[in-house]
C-alpha positions in Angstrom: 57.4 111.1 -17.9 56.3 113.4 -21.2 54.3 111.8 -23.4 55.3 110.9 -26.4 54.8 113.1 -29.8 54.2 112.2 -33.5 54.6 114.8 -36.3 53.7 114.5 -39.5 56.6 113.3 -42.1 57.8 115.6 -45.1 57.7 114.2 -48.3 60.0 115.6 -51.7 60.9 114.4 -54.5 63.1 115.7 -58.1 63.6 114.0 -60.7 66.0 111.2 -60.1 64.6 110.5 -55.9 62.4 111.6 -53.2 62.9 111.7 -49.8 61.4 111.8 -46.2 61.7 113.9 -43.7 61.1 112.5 -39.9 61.5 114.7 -36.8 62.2 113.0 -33.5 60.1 110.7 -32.0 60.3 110.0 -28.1 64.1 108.9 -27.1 65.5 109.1 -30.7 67.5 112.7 -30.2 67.9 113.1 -34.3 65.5 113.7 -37.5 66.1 110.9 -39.9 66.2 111.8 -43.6 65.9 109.1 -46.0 66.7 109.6 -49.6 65.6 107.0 -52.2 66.9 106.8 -55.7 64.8 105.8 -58.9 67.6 105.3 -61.1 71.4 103.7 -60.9 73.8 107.1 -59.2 77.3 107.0 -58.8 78.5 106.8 -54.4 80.2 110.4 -54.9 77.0 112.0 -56.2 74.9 110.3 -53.7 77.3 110.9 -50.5 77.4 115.7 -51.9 73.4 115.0 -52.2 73.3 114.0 -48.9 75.9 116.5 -47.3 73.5 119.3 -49.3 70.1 117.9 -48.1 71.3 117.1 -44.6 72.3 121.0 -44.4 68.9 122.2 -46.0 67.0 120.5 -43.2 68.7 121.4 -40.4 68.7 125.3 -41.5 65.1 124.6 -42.1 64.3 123.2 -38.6 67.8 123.1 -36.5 67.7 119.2 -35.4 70.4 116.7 -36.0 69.7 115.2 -38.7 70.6 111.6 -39.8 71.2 110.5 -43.5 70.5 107.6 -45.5 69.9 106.9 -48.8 68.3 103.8 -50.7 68.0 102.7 -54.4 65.2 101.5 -56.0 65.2 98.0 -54.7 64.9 99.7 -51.0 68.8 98.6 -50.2 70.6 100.7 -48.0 73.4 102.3 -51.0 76.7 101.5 -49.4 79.1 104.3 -49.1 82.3 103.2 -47.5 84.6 104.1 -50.8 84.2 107.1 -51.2 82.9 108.2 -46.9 84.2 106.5 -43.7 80.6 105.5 -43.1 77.2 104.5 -45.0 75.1 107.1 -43.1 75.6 111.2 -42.6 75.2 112.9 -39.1 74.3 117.0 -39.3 75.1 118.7 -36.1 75.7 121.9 -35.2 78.7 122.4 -33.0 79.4 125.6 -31.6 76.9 126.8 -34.1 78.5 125.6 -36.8 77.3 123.1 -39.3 79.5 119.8 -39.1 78.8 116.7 -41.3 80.1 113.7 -39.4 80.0 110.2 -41.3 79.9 107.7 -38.7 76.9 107.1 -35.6 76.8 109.2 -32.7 76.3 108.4 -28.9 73.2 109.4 -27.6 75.4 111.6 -25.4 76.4 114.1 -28.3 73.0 115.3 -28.7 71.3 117.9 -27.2 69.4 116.7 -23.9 66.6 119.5 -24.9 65.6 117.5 -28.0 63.9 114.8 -26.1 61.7 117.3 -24.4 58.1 117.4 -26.1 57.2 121.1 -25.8 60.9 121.9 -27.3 60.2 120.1 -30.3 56.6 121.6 -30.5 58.3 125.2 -30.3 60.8 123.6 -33.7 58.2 122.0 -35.4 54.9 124.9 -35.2 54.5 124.5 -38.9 53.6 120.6 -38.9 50.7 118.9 -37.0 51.4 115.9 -34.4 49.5 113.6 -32.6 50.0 112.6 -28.8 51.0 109.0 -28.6 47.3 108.8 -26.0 45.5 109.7 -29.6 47.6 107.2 -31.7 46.8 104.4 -28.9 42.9 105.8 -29.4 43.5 105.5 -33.2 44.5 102.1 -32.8 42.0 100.8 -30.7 39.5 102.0 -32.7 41.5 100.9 -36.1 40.9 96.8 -34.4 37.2 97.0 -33.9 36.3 95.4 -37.6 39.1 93.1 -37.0 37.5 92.1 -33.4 33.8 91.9 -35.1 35.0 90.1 -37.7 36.6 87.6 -35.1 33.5 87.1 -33.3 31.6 86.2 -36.7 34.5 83.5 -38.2 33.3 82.6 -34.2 29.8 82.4 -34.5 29.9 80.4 -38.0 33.0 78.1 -37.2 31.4 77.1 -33.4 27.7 78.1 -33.4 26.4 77.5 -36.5 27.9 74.3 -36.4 26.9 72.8 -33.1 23.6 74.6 -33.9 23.0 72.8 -37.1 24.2 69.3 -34.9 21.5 69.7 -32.0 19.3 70.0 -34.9 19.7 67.0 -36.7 19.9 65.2 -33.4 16.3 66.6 -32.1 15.0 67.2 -36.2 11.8 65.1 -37.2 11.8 62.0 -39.5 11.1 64.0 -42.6 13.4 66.8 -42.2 16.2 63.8 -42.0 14.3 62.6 -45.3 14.9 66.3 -46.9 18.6 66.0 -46.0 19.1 62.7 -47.2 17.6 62.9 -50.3 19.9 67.1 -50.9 22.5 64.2 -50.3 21.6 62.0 -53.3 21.1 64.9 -55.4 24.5 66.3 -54.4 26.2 63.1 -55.2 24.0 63.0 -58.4 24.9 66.5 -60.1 28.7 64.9 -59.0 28.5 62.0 -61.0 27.5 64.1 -64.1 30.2 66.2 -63.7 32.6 62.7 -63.7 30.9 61.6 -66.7 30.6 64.7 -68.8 26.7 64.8 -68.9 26.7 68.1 -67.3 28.6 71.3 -69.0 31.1 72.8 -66.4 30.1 76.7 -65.6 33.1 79.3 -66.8 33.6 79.2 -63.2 34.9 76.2 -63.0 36.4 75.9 -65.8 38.8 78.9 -65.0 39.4 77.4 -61.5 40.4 74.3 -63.3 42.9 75.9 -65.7 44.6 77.8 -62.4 45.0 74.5 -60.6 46.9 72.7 -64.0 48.7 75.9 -64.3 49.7 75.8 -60.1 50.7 71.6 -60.7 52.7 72.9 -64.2 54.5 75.3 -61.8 55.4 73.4 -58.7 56.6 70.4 -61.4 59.2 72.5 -62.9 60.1 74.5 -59.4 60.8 70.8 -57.8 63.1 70.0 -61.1 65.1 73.3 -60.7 65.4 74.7 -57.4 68.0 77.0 -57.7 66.4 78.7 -60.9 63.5 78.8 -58.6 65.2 80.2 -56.3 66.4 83.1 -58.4 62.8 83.6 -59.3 61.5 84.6 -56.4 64.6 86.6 -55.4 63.8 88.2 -58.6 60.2 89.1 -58.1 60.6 90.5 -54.5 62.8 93.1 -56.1 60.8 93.8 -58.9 58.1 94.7 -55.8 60.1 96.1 -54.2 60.9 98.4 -57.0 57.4 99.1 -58.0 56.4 99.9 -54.4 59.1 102.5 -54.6 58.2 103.6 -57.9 54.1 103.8 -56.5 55.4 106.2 -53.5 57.4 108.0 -55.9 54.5 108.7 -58.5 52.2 109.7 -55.4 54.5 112.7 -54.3 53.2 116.1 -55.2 55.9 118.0 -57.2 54.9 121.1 -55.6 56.2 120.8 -52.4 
């Protein structure tokens, strides 16, 4: 069985959306283009940009090519009043360029797409990784995570039954040390209680965060639904300046 191959996406964007480019990857026997809008479009413009784009790529690399576009929340825009279907299919047929708005079989697309060194041939302008190098890649992506495993480990097991087999087999007066860190501990407490000792700004801000947190979970348990709303609201308002971020970091010269 080929192994599988990874090209690098193509990333555009004009004034009112960007897109991305994706060539095939493994079974998938279409390109997937994916336009996202930054600002409100009527479903007529959207479904002639995407007839227009869909026929750029595949005279640009010829691979079906399936189309979708997104507003600035990430939603899928929904086409059906003005096209059959939500998402555009390029093809050629009988070397003829045929827009199709509905999903294809796998069946309708050329067997040759799934074969690696085709798509190589298609795609000699854009680098690609084997899917043995992304496996590499990953591996080697998990080793802080692994090393950071064996530490939470080391100080969550060891350290602990460590610092155990020490007090059990400790002297008299390294007991007497601990005991008496204890009573200081407790003492620099109770001047805290009492307001004999002046709080650091660090604490002070950590107080103010946990009245604020209390203020906040009050109200959300008097109105849910408002609450509710809220964080509907905020998950589209990142949603819309992740968007906006990805937009922003596309070079205009491409």
């Amino acid at each position: 069985m080929a192994e599988k191959i990874y090209f690098d996406h193509i990333n555009e964007r004009t004034d009112s959306y960007f897109l991305e480019y994706s060539p095939p990857v493994g079974s998938v026997p279409f390109a997937s283009l994916t336009v996202t809008y930054i600002s409100d479009v009527a479903g007529e413009k959207v479904a002639t940009d995407l007839e227009d784009l869909a026929g750029k790529w595949i005279a640009r690399y010829p691979v079906p090519v399936m189309a979708s576009a997104f507003d600035r929340r990430g939603d899928l825009i929904d086409l059906e009043k003005v096209r059959p279907c939500s998402h555009l299919t390029a093809i050629m047929d009988e070397e003829k360029l045929r827009y199709r708005w509905e999903l294809l079989e796998d069946e309708e697309f050329p067997e040759e797409l799934q074969d690696p060194g085709y798509l190589i041939e298609i795609y000699s302008d854009l680098n690609y990784r084997t899917q043995s190098e992304v496996s590499a890649q990953a591996r080697e992506n998990l080793k802080p995570i692994r090393t950071a495993k064996r530490l939470l480990i080391v100080w969550s097991v060891v350290v602990p039954a460590a610092i155990a087999l020490l007090e059990f087999f400790s002297p008299v007066w390294l007991s007497v040390i601990a005991l008496a860190y204890s009573f200081w501990k407790a003492y620099q407490q109770w001047l805290k209680m009492t307001g004999r000792k002046e709080k650091s700004d660090r604490e002070i801000e950590r107080e103010k965060d946990s009245r604020l947190k209390e203020h906040h979970h009050y109200h959300c348990k008097l109105n849910p639904d408002g609450f509710l709303r809220l964080k509907v609201e905020n998950f589209q308002k990142m949603e819309e300046d992740q968007i906006q971020k990805k937009y922003d970091s596309i070079s205009t010269s491409n």
